[in-house]
C-alpha positions in Angstrom: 0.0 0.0 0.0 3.1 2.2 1.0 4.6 1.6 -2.4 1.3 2.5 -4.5 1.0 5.8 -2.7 4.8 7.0 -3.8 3.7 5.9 -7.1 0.4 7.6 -6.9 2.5 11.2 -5.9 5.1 10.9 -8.3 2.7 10.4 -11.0 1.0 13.9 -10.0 3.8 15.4 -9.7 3.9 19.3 -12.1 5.9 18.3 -14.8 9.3 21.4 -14.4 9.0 24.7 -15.9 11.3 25.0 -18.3 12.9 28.6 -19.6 12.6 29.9 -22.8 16.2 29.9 -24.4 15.2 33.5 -26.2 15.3 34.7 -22.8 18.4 33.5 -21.3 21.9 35.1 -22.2 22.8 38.8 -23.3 20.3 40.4 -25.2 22.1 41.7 -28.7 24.1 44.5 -28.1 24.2 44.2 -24.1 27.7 44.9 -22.8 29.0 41.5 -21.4 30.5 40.8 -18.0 34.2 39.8 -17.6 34.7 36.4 -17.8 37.4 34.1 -17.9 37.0 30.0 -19.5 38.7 27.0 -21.2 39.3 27.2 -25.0 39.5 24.5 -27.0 43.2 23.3 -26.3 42.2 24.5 -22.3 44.3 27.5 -22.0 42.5 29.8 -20.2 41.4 33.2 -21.9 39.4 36.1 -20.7 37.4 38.9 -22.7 40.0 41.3 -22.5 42.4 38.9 -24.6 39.9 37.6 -27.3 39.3 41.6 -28.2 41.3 42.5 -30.9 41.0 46.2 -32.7 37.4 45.5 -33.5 36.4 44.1 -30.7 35.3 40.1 -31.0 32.5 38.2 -32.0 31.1 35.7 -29.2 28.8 32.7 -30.4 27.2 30.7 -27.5 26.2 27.3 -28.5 23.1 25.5 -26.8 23.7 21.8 -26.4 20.5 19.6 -27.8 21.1 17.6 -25.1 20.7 19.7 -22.1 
């Protein structure tokens, strides 16, 4: 009886809110924080040294699999 009643609950359970990716991130044009991460050989960099005399370009990928 103890067992149907977990099961009973977890079936009700609200299913998680999830975000909506167009809301998450920097909006286009927002000045970004400083920051500091891993590139692809895992040196570290930070914003400061990806800038070059025209600034830089910053793509942020969203994994299918999150």
């Amino acid at each position: 009886m103890i067992l149907a009643s977990v099961i009973l609950a977890a079936s009700q359970a609200a299913a998680p809110v999830r975000p909506n990716p167009m809301e998450l991130g920097p909006s286009i044009g927002q000045p970004l924080l400083a920051f500091e991460a891993k590139d692809q050989n895992g040196t570290m960099r930070d914003l400061d040294g990806l800038k070059g005399p025209n600034g830089v370009v910053l793509v942020f990928f969203r994994s299918a699999d999150w």
